[in-house]
N, C-alpha and C positions, 0 to 999 in steps of 0.2 A: 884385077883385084885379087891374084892369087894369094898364097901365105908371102911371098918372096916382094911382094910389089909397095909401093906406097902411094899411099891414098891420101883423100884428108877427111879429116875426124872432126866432126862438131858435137862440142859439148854444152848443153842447157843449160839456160840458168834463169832467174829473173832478170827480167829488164830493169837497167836501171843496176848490175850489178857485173855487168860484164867484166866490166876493169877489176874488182878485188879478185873475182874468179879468172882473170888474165893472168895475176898477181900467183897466186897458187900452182898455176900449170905451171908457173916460170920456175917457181919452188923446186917442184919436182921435176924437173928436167925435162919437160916436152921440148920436140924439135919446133921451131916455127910458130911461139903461140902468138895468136891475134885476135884482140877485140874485135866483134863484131855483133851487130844488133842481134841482140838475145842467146848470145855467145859466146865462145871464144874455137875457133880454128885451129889445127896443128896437125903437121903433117906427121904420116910413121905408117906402122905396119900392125898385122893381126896382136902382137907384142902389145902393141901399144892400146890396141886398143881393150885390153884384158887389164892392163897395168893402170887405164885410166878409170874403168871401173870401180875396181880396185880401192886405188887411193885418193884419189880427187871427192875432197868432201863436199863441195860447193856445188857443183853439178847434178841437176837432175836426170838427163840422159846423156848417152854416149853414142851419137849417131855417126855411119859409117856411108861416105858417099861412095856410090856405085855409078853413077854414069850420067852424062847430061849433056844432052841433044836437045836441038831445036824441034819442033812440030807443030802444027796447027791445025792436024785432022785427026782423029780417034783413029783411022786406019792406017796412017801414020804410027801413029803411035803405039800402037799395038806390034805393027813391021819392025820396029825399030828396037822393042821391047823383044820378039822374038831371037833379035841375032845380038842376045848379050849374054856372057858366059855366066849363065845364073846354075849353072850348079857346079861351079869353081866354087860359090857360097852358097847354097844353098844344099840342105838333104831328100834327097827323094822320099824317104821315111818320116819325115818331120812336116806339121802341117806347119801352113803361113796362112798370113791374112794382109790385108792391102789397105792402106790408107791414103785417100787424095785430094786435096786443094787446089781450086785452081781457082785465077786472078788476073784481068785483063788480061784474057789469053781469048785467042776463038774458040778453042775446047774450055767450054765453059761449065761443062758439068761434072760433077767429081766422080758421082758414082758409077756415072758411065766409062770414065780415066779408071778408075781401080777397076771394074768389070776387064779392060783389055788387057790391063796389064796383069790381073791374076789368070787372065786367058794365055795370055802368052807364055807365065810359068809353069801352069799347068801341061802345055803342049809338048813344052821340053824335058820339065822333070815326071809328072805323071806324079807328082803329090797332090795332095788334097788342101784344101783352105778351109780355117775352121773360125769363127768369130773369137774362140776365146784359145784360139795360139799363143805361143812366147814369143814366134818370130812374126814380127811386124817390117813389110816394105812401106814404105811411107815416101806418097807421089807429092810433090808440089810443079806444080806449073803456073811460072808466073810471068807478062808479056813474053810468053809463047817459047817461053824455055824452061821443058821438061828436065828436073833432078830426083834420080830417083840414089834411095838412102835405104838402110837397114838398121832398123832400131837394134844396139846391142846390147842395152839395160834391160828391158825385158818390166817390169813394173818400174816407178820412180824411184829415185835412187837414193831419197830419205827414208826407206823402208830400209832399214839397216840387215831387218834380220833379228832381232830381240825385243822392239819395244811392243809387251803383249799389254798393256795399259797406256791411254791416253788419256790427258784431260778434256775436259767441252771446249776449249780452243788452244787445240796445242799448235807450237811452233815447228816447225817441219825442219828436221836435222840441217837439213842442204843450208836453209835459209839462216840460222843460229850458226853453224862454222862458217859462214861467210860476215854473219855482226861480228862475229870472235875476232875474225881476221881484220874487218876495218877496224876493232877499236886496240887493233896492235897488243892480239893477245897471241902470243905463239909457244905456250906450253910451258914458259919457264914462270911462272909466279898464281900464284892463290886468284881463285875465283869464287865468287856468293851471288847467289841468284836468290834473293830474298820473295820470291812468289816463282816458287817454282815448276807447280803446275805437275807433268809427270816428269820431269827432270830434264827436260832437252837441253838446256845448256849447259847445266852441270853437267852432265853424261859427254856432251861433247867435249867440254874443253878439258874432262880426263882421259878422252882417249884420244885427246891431238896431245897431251905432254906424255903419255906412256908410248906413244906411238903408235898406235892400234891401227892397222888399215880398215875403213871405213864396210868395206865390203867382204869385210872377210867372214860372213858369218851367213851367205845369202846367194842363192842362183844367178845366176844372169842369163839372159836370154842366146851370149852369142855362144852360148855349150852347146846350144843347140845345130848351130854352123857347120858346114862343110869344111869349115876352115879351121876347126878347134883341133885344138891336142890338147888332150886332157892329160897327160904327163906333163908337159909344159907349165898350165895354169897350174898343177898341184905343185913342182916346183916354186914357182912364184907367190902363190901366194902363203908356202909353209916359209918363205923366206922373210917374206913381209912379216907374218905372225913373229918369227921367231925373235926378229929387229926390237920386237916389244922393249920397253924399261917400266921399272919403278921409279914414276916421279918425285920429287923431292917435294913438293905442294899439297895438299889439300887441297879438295871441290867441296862446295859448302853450298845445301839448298836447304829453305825453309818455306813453309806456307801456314797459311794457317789454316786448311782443311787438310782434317789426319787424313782422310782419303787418298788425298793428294800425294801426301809426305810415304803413305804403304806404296804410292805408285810408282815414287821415285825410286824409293829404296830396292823394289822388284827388278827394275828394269837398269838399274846399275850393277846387280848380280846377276843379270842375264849376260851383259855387256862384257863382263870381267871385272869391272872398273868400283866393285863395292868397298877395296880394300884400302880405299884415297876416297871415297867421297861418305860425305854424312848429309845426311838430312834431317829434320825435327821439325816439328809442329812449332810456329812461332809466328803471332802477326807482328806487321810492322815496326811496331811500337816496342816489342822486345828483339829487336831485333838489334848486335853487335857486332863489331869487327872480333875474329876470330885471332890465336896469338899468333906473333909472325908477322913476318914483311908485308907490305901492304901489297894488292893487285886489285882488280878487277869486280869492279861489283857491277853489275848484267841483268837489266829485268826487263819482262814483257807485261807491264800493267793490265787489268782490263779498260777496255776504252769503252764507247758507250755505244758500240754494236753490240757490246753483251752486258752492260749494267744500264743503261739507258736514260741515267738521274747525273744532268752534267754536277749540279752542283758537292750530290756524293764523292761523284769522281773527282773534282778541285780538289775535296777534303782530304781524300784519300792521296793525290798524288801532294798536297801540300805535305800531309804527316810524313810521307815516304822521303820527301826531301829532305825536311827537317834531320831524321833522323840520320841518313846519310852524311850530313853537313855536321852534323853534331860527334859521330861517331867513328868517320872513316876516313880522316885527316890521313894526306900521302897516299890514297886509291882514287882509281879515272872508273870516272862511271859511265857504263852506256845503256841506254832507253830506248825503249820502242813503244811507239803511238803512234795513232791517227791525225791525233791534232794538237799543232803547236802549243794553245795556248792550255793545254794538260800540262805540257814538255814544262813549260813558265810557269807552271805553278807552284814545280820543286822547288823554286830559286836557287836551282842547281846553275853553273855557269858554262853550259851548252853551247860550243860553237856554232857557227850555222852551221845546216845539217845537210845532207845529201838527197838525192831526189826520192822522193816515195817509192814503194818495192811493192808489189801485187803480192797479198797473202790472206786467202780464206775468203776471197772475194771484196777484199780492205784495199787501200794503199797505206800501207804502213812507214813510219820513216822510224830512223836511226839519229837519236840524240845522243851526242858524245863532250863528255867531260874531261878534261885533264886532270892533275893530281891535284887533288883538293887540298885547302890550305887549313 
């Protein structure tokens, strides 16, 4: 796993969402992308895995496997952990810390799995392990075959870097650039996020048309690696920045707590992206299509894990429909809830929908509309 070698790169994501996130690697040219549960795979080099970082919006980490042997004893596995070239990536100056699962294996306890394996790094590099490190090894052992990996995101990878304001239930960037992608939005036409909350979707689908790389404003964990060059990444990513455009669209977000609307507004001039998007205080009810081609109108209701009164919520998702249906003739709408029959209140004309997505401790679904008539 030196600079020169390839490996394979696992990229996170929610379950249930592998395939649009398969969809995006392919975009951007990964070598060998592959669905796989709670992921997608793809082979490449240190390169890639700084570039995946980087630009890949739908991912929440960027793990980097390092080696994977059979075992079935802690003394085992600790021998086996000692003769692997761990400071080809790792730094002797830089603490780590160990993460382990294990599952129908004989070695059945975790803590005692990360006790040998941060034994074994220790032995060789003579660094130190610290709970709140950037570099994480992360053990899984599952029917007795040990993989061990290296986290190279370093925190999640919807923390972009700029959003110092959230709302009490925002949407997590990763999970919003991947609704954007299913509902076949890719930067070229207007988007309105009529409850926008701190702007996540707006913000996003302005910096997937100006072309902003997703990571370019934020650390990563694999700076910390043996394996970094830091002339390298600052090439790469002044290039990515530089690829930037002025889009030709509009991003349109409205709520109706001005709170909200100060929150968006902040965090779309932290992002770059304040000079294409608007936001204003507006419920529902005044709420318009803006002038221009139609696209994309994008909302995350509340649902009644945070309003709790189903019959409010009908009302509210009725009015939301109506007004849609009334107003935004030639735009495809897409929605997100908990439960279908909110979805059927809009009398919006929602396909069937795709499987539920794990978010804030919800399973959320994706309601998608074609161009209204």
């Amino acid at each position: 796993m030196a600079k020169g070698d390839d490996f394979e790169i696992f990229l996170a994501t929610a379950p249930g969402l592998e395939s649009v996130l398969c969809d995006e690697v392919k975009a951007n040219g990964f070598r060998a992308p592959k669905a796989v549960p709670g992921g997608v795979t793809i082979e490449g080099r240190w390169h890639d895995v700084w570039r995946a970082n980087l630009v890949i919006r739908g991912a929440s980490r960027v793990i980097a496997r390092f080696a994977t042997f059979r075992t079935t004893e802690l003394a085992d596995l600790e021998k086996r952990a000692r003769a692997l070239p761990w400071a080809k990536v790792l730094r002797a100056d830089r603490p780590f810390r160990v993460e382990a699962t294990c599952s129908r294996s004989r070695i059945y306890h975790s803590g005692a799995a990360a006790e040998r394996i941060q034994t074994a790094i220790q032995s060789i590099l003579g660094t130190r392990s610290a709970d709140d490190a950037s570099v994480t090894i992360k053990v899984r052992i599952e029917n007795n075959l040990c993989a061990l990996s290296i986290d190279t995101s370093g925190e999640l990878l919807h923390k972009r870097g700029f959003k110092e304001a959230v709302s009490k239930a925002p949407m997590r960037e990763t999970l919003a650039a991947l609704f954007l992608r299913q509902c076949g939005f890719g930067g070229h036409e207007p988007v309105i996020d009529p409850m926008c909350g701190s702007g996540t979707f707006v913000i996003e689908a302005a910096e997937i048309a100006a072309r902003l790389p997703p990571g370019r404003a934020r650390r990563f964990a694999f700076e910390e690696l043996a394996t970094f060059d830091a002339d390298a990444w600052q090439q790469l990513r002044s290039a990515r920045v530089a690829g930037a455009v002025m889009p030709a669209d509009r991003y349109f977000g409205s709520d109706r707590d001005a709170g909200a609307v100060a929150m968006s507004r902040e965090n779309a001039e932290r992002a770059g992206v304040a000079a294409f998007t608007e936001f204003r205080q507006c419920a529902v009810s005044g709420l318009a299509a803006p002038a221009g081609r139609p696209g994309l109108v994008i909302v995350n209701p509340p649902y009644g894990a945070r309003i709790g009164d189903k019959a409010k919520l009908i009302a509210l998702y009725r009015s939301l429909g109506q007004t849609v249906r009334e107003r935004f003739a030639g735009w495809r709408v897409g929605l997100i809830t908990i439960d279908a029959s909110l979805a059927k209140a809009t009398g919006l004309p929602f396909a069937p929908p795709g499987p539920p997505v794990a978010h804030g401790g919800l399973r959320v679904t994706l309601f998608r509309a074609g161009r209204l008539s």
